[in-house]
matplotlib code that plots the C-alpha trace (Angstrom):
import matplotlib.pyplot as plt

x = [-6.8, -9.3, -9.8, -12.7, -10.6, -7.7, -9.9, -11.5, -8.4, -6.5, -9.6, -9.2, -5.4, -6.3, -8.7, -6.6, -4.0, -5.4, -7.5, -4.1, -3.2, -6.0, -6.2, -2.2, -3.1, -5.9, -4.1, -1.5, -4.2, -5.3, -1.8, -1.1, -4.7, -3.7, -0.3, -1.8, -4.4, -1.9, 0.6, -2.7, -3.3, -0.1, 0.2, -3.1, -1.2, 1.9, 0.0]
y = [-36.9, -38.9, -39.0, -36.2, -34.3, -34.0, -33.4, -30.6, -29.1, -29.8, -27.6, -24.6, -24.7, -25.1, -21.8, -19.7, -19.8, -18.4, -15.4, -14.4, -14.2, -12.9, -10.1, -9.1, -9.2, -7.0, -4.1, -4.4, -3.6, -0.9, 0.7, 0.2, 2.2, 5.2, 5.6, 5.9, 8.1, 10.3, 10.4, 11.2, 13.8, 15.2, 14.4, 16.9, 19.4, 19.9, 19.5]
z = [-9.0, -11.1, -15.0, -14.3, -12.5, -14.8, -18.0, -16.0, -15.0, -18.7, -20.3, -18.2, -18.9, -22.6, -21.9, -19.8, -22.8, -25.3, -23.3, -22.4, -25.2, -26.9, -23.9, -25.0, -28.9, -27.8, -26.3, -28.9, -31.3, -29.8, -29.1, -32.7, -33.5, -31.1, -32.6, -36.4, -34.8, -33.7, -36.6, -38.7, -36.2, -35.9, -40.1, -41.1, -39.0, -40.9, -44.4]

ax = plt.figure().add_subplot(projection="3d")
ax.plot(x, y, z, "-o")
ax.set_aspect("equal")
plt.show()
C-alpha cells in the first residue's frame, strides 16, 4: 500500500466514525422528542 493509499484509506475511517455516530445521536434525538411529545400529549389529557 503506498503513502497515497493509506492517507486515502485513514480519511474515510476518520469519516465513517463520526457519521455513525452522528446517525445514532440522531435517532436518539428524535426518540427523545417523541417521548416528550407524548407525555405532553398524554399530560394535556389528564389536566
Amino acid at each position: 500500500m503506498n503513502r497515497n493509499a493509506r492517507r486515502a484509506r485513514a480519511i474515510a475511517i476518520a469519516e465513517a466514525k463520526p457519521n455513525a455516530r452522528m446517525v445514532a445521536l440522531r435517532y436518539l434525538m428524535l426518540a427523545a422528542g417523541a417521548t416528550a411529545a407524548c407525555l405532553a400529549l398524554l399530560l394535556s389529557h389528564f389536566i
